[in-house]
Backbone as numpy.savetxt, mean C-alpha at the origin, in Angstrom:
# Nx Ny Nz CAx CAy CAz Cx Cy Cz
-21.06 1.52 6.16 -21.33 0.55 5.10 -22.27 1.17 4.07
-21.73 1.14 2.73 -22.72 1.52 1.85 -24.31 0.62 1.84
-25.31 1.54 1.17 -26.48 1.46 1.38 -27.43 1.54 0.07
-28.92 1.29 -0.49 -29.65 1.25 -1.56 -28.61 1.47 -2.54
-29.02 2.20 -3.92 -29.13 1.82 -5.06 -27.60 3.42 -5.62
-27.05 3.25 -4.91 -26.03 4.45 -4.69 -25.25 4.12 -6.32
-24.45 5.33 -6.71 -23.96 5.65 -8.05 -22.47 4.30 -8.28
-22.19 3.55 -8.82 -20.91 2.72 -8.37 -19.74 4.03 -8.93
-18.52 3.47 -8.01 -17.77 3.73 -7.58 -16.11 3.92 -8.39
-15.95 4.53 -9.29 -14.81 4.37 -10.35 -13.49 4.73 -9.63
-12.69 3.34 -9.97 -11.31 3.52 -8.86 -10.19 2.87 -9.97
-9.17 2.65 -9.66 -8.38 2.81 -10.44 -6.72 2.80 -9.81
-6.14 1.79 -10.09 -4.95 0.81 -9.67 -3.87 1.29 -10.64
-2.77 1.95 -10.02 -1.72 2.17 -10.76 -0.50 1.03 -10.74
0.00 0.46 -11.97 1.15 -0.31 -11.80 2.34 0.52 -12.73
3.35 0.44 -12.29 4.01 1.74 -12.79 5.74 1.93 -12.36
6.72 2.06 -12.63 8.07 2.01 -12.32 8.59 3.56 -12.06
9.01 3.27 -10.31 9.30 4.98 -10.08 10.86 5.36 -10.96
10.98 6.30 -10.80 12.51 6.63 -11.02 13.59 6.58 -9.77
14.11 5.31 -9.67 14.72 4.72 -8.62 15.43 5.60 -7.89
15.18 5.85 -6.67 16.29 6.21 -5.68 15.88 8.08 -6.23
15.24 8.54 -6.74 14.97 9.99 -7.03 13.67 10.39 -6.84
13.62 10.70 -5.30 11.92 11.46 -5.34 11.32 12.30 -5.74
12.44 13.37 -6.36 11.63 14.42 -6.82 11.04 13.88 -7.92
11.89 13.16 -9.29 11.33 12.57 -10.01 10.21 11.84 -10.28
10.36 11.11 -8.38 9.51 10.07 -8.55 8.08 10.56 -8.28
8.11 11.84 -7.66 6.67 12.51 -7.03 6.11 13.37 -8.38
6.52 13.64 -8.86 6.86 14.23 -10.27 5.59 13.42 -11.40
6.11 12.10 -11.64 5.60 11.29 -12.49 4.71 10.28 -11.59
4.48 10.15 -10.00 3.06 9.76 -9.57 2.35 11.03 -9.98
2.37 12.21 -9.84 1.53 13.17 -10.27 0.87 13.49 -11.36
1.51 12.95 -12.12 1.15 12.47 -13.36 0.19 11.58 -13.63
0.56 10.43 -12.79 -0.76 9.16 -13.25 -1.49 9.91 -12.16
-1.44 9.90 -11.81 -2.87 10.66 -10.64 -3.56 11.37 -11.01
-3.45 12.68 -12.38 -4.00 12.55 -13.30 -4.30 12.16 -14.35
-3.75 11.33 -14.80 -4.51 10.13 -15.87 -5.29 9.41 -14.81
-5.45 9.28 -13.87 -6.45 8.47 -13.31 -7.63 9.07 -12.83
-7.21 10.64 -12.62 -8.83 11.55 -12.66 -9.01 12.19 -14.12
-8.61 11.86 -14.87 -8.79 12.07 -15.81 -10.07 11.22 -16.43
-10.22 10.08 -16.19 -10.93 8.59 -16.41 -11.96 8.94 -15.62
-11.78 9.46 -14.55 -13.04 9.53 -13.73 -12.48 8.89 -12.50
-11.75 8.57 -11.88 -11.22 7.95 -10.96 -11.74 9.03 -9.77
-12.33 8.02 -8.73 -12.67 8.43 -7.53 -11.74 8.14 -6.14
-11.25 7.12 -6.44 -10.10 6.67 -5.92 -9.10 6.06 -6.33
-7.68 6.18 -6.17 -6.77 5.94 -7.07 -5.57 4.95 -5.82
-4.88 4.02 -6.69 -4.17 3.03 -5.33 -2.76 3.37 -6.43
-1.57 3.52 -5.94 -0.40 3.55 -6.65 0.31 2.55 -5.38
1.74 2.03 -6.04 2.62 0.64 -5.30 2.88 1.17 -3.57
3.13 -0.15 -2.88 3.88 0.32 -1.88 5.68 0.97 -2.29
5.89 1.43 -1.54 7.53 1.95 -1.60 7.05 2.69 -2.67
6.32 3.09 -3.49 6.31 4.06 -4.44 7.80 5.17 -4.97
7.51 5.88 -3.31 8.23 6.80 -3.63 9.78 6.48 -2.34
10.74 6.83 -2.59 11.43 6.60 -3.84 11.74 5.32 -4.79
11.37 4.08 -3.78 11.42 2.67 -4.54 11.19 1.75 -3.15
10.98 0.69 -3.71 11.09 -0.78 -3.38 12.29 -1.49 -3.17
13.59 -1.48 -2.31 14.72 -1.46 -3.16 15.16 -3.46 -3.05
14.30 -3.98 -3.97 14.69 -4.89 -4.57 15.97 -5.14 -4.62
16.47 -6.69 -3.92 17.41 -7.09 -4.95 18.57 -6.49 -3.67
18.76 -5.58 -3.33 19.86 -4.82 -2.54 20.15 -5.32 -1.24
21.61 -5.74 -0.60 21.54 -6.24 0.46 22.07 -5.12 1.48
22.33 -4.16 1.29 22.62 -3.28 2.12 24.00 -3.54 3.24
24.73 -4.48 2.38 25.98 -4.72 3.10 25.76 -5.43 4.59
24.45 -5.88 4.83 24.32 -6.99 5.68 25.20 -8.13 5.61
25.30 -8.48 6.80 25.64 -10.00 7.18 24.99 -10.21 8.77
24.80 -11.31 8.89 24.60 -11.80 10.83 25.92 -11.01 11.81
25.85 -10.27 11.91 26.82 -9.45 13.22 28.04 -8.61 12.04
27.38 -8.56 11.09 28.44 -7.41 10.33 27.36 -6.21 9.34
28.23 -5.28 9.16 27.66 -4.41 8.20 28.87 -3.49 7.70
28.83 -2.97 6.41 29.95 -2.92 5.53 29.72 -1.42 5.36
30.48 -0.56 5.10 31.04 0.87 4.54 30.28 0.86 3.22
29.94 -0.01 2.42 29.22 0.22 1.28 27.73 0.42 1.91
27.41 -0.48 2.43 26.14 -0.79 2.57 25.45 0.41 3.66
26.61 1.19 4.42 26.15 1.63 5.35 26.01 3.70 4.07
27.01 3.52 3.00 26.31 4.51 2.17 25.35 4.45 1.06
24.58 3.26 0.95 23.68 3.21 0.51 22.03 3.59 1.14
22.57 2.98 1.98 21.44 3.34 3.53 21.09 5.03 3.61
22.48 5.66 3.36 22.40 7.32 3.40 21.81 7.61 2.02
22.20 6.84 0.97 21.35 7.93 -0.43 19.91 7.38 -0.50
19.27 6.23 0.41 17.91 5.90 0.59 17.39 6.55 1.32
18.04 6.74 2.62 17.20 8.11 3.36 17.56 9.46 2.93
18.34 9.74 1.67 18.00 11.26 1.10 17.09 11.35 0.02
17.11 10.09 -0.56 15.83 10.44 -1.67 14.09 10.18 -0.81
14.47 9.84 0.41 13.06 8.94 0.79 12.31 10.72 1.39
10.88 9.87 2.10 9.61 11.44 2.09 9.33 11.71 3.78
9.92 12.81 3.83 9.30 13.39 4.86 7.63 14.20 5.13
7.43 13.80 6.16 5.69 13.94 6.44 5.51 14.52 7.63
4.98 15.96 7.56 4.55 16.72 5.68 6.03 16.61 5.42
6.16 17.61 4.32 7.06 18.23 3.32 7.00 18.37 2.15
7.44 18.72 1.18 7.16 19.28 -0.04 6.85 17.91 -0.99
7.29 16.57 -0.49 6.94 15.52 -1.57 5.22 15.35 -1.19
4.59 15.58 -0.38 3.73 15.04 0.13 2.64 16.52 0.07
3.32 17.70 0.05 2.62 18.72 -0.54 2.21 18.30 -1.94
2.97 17.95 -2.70 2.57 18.03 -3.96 2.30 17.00 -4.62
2.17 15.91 -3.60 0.89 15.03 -3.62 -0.34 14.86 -3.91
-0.54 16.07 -2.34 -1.51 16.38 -2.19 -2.55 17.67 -3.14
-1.86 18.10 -3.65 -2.33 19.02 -5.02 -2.59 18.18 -6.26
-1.91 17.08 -6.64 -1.82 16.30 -7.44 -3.44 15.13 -6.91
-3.58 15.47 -6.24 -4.94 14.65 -5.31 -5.84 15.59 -5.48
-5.82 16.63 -5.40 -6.81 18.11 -5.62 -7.58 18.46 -6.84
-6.21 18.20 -7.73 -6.86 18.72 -8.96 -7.29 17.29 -9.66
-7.07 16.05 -9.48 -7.53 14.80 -9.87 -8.89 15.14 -9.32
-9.25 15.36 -8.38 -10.40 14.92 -7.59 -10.75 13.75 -6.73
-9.88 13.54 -6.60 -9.76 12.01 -6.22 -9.51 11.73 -4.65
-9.66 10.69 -4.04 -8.96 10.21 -3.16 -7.97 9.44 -3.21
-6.32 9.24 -2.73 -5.32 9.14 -3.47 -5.03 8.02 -2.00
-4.33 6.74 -2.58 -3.53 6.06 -1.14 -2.22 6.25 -2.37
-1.09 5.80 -1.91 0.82 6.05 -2.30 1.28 5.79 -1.72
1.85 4.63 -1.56 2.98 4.01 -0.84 4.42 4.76 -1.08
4.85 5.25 -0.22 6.10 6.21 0.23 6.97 5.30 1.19
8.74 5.85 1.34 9.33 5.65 2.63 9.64 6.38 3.14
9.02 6.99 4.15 8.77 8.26 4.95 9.74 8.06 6.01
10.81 8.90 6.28 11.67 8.78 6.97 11.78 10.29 8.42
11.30 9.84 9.45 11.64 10.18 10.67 12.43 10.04 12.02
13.13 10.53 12.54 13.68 10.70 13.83 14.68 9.49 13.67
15.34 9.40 12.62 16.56 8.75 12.46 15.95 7.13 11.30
14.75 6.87 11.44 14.40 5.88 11.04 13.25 5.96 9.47
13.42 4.71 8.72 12.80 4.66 7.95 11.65 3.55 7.65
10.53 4.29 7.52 9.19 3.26 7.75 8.19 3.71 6.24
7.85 1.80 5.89 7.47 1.62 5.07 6.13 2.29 4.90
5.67 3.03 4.48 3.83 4.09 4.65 3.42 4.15 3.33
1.83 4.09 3.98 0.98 4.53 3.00 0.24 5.38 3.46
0.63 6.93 2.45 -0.51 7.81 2.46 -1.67 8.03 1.82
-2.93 8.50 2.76 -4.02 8.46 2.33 -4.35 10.60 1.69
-4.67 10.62 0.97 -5.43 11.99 0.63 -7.11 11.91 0.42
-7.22 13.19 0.49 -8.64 13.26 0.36 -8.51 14.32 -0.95
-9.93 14.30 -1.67 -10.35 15.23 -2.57 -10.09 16.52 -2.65
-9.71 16.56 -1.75 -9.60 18.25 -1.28 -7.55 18.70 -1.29
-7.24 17.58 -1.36 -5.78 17.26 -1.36 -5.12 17.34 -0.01
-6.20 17.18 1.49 -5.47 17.08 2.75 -5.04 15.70 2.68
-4.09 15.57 3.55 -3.60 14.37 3.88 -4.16 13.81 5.31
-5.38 12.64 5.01 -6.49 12.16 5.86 -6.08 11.26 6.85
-4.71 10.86 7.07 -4.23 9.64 7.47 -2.98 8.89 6.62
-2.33 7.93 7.73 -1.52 7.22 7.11 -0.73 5.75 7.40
-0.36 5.14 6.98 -0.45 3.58 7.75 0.96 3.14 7.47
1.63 2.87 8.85 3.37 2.55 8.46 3.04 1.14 8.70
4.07 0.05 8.02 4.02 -1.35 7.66 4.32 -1.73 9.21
3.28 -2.85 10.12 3.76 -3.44 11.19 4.93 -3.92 11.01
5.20 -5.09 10.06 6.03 -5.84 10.60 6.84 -6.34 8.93
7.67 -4.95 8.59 8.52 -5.54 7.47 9.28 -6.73 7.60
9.17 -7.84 6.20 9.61 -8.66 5.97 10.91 -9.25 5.55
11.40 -9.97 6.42 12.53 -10.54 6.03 13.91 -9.39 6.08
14.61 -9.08 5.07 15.37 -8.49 5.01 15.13 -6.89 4.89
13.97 -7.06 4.73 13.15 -5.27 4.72 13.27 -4.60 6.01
13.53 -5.52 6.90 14.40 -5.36 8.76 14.99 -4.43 8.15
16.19 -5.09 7.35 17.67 -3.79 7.62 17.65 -2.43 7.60
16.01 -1.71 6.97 15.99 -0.87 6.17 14.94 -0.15 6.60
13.91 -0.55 7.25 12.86 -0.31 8.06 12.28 -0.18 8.84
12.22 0.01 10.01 11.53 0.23 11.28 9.70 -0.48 11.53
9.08 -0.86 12.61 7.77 -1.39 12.58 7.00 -0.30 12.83
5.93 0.05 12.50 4.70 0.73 12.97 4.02 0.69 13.60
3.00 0.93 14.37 1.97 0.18 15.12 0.79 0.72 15.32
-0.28 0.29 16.13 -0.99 0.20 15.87 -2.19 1.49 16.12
-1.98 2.84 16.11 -2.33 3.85 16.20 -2.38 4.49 14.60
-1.46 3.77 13.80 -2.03 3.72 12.25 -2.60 3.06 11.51
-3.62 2.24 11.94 -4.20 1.00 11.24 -5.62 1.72 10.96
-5.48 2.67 9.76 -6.08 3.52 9.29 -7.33 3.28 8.47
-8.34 3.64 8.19 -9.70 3.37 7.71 -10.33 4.81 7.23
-10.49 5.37 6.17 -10.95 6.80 5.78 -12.82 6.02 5.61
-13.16 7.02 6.03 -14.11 7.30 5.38 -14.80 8.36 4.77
-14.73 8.06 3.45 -15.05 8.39 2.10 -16.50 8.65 1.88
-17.20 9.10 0.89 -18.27 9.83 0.31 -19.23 8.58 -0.10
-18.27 7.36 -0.51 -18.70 6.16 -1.21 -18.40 5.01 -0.30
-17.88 5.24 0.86 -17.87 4.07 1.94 -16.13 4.50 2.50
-15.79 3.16 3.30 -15.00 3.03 3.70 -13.41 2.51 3.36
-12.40 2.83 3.20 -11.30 2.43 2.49 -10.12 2.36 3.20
-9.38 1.81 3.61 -8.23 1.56 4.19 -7.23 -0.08 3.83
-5.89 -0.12 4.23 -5.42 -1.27 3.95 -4.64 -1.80 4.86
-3.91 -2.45 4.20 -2.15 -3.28 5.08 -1.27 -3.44 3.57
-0.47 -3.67 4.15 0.97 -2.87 2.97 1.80 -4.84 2.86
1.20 -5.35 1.31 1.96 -6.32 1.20 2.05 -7.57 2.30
2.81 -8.43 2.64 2.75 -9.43 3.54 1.76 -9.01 5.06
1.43 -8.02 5.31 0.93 -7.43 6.67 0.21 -8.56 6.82
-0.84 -8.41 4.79 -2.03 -8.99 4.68 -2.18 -10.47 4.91
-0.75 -11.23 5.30 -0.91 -12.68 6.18 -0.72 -12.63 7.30
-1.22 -11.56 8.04 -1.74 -11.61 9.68 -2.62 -11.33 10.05
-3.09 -12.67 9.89 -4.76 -12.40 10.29 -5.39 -11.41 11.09
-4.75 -11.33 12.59 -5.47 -10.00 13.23 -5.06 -9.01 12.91
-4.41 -8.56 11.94 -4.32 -7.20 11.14 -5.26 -7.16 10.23
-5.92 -8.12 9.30 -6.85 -8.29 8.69 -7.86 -8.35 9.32
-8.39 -8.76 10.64 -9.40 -8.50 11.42 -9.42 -7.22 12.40
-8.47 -6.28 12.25 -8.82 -5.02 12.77 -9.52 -3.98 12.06
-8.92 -4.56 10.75 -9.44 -3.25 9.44 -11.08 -4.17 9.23
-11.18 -4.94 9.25 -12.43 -5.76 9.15 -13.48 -4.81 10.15
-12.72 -4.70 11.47 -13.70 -4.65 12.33 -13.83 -2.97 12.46
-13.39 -2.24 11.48 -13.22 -0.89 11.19 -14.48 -0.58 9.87
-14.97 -1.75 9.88 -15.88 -1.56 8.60 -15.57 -1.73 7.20
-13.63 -1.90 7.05 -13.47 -1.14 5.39 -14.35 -2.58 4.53
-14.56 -1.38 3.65 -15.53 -1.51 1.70 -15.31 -2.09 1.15
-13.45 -1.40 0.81 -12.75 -1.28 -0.07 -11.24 -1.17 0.43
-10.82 -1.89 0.03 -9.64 -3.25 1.09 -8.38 -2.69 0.23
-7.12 -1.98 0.72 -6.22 -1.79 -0.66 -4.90 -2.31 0.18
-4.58 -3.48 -0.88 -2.95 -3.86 -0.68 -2.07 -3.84 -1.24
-1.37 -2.71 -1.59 -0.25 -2.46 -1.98 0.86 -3.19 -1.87
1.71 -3.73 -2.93 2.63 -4.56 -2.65 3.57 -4.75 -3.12
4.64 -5.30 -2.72 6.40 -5.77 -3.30 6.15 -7.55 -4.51
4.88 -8.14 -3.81 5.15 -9.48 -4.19 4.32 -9.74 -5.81
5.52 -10.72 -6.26 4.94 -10.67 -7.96 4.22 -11.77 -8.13
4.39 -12.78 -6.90 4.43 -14.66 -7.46 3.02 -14.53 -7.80
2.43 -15.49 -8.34 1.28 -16.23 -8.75 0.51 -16.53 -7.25
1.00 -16.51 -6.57 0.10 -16.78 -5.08 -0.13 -15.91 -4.55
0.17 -14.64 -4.55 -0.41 -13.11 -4.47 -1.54 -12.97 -4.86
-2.55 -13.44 -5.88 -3.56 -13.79 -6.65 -4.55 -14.50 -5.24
-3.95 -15.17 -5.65 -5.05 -16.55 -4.37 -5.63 -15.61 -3.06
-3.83 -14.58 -2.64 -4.20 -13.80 -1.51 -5.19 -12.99 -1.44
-5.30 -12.35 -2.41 -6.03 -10.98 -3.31 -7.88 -11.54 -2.96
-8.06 -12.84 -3.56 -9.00 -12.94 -3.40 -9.29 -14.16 -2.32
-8.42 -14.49 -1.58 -8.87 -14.79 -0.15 -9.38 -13.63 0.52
-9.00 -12.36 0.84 -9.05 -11.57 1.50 -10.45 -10.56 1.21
-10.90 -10.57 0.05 -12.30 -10.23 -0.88 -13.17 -11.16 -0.14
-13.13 -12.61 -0.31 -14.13 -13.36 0.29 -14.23 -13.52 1.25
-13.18 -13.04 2.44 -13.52 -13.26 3.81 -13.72 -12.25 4.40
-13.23 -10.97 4.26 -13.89 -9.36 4.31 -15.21 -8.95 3.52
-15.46 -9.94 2.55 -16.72 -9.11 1.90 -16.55 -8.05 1.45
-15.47 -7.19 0.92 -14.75 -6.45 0.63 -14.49 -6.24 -0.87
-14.66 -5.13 -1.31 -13.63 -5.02 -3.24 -12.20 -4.96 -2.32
-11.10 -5.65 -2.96 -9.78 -5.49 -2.49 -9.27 -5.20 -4.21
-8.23 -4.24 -4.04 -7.35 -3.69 -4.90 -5.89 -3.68 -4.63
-5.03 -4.17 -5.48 -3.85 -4.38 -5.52 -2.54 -3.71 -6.16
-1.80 -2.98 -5.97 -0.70 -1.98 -6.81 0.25 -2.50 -6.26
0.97 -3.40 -7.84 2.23 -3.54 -7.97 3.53 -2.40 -8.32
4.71 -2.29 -8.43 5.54 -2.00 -9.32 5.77 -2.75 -10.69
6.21 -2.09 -11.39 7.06 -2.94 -12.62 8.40 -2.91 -12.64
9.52 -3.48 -12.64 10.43 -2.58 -12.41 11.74 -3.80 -13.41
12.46 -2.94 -14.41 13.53 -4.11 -14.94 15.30 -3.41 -14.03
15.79 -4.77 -14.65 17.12 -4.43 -14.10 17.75 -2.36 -14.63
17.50 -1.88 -15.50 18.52 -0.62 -16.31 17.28 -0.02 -15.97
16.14 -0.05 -15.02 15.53 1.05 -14.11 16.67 1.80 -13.08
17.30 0.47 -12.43 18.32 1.00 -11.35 19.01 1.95 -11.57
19.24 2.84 -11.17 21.18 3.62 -11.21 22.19 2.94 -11.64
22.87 3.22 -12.35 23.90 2.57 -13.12 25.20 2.03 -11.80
25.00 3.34 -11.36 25.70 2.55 -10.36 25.38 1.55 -8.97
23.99 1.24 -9.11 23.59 0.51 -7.80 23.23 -1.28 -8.80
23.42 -1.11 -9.92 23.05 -2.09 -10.57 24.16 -3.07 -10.63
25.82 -3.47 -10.34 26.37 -4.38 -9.92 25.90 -4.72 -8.15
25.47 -4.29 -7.52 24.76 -4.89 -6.26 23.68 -5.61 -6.46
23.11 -5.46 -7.76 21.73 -6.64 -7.45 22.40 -8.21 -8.17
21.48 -8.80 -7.79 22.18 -10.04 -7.90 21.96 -10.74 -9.31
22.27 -11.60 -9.48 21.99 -12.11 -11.31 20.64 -12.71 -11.38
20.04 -12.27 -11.93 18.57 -12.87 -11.77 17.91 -11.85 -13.12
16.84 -12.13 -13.48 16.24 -12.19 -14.89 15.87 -10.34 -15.12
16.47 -10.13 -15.87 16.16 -8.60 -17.02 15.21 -8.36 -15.94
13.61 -8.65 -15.73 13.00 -8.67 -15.02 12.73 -8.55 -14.21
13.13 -7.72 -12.81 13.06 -7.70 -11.28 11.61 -8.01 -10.54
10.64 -6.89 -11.21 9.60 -7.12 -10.66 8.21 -6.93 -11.81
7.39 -8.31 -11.67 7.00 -8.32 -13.05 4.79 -7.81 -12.68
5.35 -7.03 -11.70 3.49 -6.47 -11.40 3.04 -7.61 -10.89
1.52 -7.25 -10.79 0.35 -8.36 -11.06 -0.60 -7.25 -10.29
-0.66 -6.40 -10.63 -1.85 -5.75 -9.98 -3.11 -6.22 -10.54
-4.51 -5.94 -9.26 -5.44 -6.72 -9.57 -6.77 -5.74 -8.64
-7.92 -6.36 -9.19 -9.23 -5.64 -8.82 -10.03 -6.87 -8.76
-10.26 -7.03 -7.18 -11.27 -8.21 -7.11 -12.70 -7.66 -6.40
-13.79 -8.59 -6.65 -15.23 -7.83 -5.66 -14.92 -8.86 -4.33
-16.11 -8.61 -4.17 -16.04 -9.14 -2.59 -16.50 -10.90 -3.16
-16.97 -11.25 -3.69 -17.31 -13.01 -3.86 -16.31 -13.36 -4.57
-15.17 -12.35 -4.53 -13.34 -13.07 -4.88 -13.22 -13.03 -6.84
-14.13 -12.33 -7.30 -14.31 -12.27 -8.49 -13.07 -11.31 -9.23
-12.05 -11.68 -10.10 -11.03 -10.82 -10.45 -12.03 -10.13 -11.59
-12.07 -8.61 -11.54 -12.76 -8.03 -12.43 -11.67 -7.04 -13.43
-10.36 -6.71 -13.28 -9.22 -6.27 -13.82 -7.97 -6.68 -13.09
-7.29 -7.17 -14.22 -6.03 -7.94 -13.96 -6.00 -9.00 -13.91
-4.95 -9.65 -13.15 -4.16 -9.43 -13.06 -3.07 -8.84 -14.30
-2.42 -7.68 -13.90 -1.41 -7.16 -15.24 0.31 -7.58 -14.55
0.47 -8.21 -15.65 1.85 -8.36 -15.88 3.08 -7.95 -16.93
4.31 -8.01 -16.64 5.59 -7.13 -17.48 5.18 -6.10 -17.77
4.12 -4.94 -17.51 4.67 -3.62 -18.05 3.82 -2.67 -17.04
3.90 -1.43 -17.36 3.22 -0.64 -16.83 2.01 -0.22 -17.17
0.80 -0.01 -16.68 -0.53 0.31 -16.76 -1.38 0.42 -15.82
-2.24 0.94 -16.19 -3.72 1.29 -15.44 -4.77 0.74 -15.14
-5.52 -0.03 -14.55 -6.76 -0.69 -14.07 -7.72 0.12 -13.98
-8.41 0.21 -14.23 -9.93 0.69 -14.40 -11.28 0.07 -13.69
-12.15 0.59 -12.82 -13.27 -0.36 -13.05 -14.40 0.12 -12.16
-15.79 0.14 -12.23 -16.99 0.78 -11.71 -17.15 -0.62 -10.11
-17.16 0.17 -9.41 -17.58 -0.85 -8.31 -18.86 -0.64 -7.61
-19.41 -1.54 -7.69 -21.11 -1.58 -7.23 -20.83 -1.53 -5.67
-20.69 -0.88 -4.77 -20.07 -1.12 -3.58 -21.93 -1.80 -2.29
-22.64 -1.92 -3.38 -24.09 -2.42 -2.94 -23.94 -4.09 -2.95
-22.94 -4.80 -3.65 -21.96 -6.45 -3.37 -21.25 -6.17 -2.27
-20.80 -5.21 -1.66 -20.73 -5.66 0.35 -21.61 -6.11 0.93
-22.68 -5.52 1.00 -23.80 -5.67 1.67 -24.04 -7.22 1.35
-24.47 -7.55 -0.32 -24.85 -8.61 -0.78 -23.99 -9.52 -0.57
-22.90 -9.37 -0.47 -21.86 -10.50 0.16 -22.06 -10.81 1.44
-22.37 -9.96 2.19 -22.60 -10.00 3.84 -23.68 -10.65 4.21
-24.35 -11.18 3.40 -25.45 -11.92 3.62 -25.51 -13.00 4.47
-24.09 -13.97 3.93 -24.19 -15.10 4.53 -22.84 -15.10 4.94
-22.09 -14.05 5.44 -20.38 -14.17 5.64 -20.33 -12.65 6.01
-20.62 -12.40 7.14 -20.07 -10.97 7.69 -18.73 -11.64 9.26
-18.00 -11.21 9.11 -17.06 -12.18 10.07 -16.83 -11.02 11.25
-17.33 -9.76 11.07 -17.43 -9.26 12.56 -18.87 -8.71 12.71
-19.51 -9.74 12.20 -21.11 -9.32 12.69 -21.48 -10.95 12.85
-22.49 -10.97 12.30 -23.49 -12.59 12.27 -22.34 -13.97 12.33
-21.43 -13.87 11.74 -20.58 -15.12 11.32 -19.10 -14.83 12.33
-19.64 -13.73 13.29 -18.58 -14.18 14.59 -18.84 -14.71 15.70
-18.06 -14.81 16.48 -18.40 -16.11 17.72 -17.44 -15.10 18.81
-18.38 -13.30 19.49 -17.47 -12.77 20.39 -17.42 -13.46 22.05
-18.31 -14.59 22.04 -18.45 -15.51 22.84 -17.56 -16.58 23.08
-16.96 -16.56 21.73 -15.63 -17.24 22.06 -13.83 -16.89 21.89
-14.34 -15.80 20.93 -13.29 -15.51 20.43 -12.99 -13.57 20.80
-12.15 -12.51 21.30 -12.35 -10.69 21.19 -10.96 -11.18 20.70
-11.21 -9.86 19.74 -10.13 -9.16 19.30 -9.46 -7.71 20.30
-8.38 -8.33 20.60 -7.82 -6.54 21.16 -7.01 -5.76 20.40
-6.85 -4.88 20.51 -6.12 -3.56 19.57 -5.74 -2.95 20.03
-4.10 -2.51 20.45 -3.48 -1.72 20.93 -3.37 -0.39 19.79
-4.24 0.79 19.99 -4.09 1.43 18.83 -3.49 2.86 19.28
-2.79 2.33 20.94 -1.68 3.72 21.20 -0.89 4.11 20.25
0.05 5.33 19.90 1.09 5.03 19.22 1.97 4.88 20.43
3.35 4.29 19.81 4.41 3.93 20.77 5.57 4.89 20.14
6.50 5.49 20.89 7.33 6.27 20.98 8.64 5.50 21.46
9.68 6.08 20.46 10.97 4.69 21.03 11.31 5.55 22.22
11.72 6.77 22.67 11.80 6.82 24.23 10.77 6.41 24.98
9.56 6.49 25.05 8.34 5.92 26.12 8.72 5.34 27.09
7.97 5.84 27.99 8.71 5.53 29.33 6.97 4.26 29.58
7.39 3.01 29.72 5.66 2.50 30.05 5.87 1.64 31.69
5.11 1.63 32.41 5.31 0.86 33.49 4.68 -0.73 33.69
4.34 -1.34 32.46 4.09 -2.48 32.25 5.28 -3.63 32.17
């Protein structure tokens, strides 16, 4: 936990539209804002979940309840050829792109291993190693077809020069004991990367500030319909020019929006964080210290990783 009268903290929220379904591209032009964001002075930098190669909005992947279709099943193949293997060269040059920023970098990627594809966020350090990384527990809804779960041996927390930083990826952040593991990990500085645009994403943003005591930071996409591939664009469905309209946001810990929310386009958030308002928030609301009840209530944490062969005798 940060401490006295320490330097605040310049971080910096990317909202931003990848080049769909193309990682080289898409690693290409995060590298880019990653320096425009150490460029500013950015000490830590948050870019979207699914970053790289996309979010894929809108796409049903030739689902149905007990069917799946020849289309849907080659779409599935050009998502796991543009998506990021870890390491490998998208994530090398990440991590250089993290180096020469100076920065500490999180990037939501779909990092694809051992047949499967899982929603992640990678963390870098200043130095441009790659410090950690956090695959989505429990993708939502139709994000099933396309995704695999993570667990809990990545429920990741860096600590940083300026405190503590780690997140949950989008909806995670309405499960509470996922929000009370990273709680009880100490993080600062709370980052949720996300798919969701509505107006109640907001409310979330700074529920999660006031009950962590936490700065929480938010990275949307932007993304319109003639982003897509020309040819993946009769699969999305009729719905507004518009697909995904941001709302990235920068709240303190007493739920205060201090940049953003940004909407319809692409841009940058900016902002000095006094990370000495944890503490001062914690005054009267620390929820895994003074304002818990382990007398009535433990948290457990399975933070094995799990292996789909694993042999377990439970």
């Amino acid at each position: 936990m940060p401490s006295g009268a320490a330097a605040p903290v310049r971080v910096a929220v990317v909202q931003a539209t990848p080049v769909l379904f193309d990682r080289e591209a898409t690693v290409s032009k995060a590298c880019q804002l990653i320096a425009a964001c150490g460029a500013r002075g950015a000490q830590l930098v948050l870019l979207p979940e699914a970053y790289v190669p996309a979010y894929p909005r809108g796409l049903d992947f030739g689902v149905t309840v007990g069917g799946r279709t020849a289309t849907g099943r080659e779409l599935y193949r050009q998502y796991w050829d543009s998506s990021v293997d870890v390491p490998g060269p998208a994530v090398s040059a990440l991590g250089e792109a993290a180096a020469q920023a100076r920065a500490h970098v999180a990037i939501g990627v779909v990092e694809r291993t051992a047949g499967t594809l899982y929603c992640t966020v990678l963390y870098f350090g200043p130095d441009g190693r790659l410090l950690g990384l956090h695959r989505k527990l429990k993708p939502t809804a139709a994000e099933r077809f396309v995704w695999g779960e993570g667990d809990g041996s990545t429920l990741t927390v860096v600590q940083a020069e300026f405190g503590r930083y780690g997140g949950l990826i989008c909806w995670e952040n309405y499960m509470p004991l996922a929000r009370a593991a990273l709680y009880a990990k100490g993080v600062d500085v709370y980052l949720a990367p996300t798919a969701d645009a509505r107006d109640s994403w907001q409310a979330t943003l700074q529920h999660i500030a006031c009950e962590g005591r936490c700065f929480v930071l938010s990275s949307n996409q932007f993304v319109k319909r003639e982003d897509y591939p020309a040819h993946l664009r009769d699969q999305l469905p009729n719905e507004s020019h518009v697909l995904c309209r941001g709302g990235s946001a920068i709240v303190t810990p007493m739920g205060e929006v201090i940049a953003g929310p940004l909407f319809d386009q692409e841009g940058l958030l900016v902002a000095d964080l006094d990370l000495a308002d944890v503490v001062r928030g914690r005054f009267d609301l620390d929820v895994v210290g003074h304002y818990a009840r382990p007398d009535v209530f433990r948290l457990v944490v399975d933070e094995r990783p799990r292996h789909v062969m694993e042999a377990t005798a439970e």
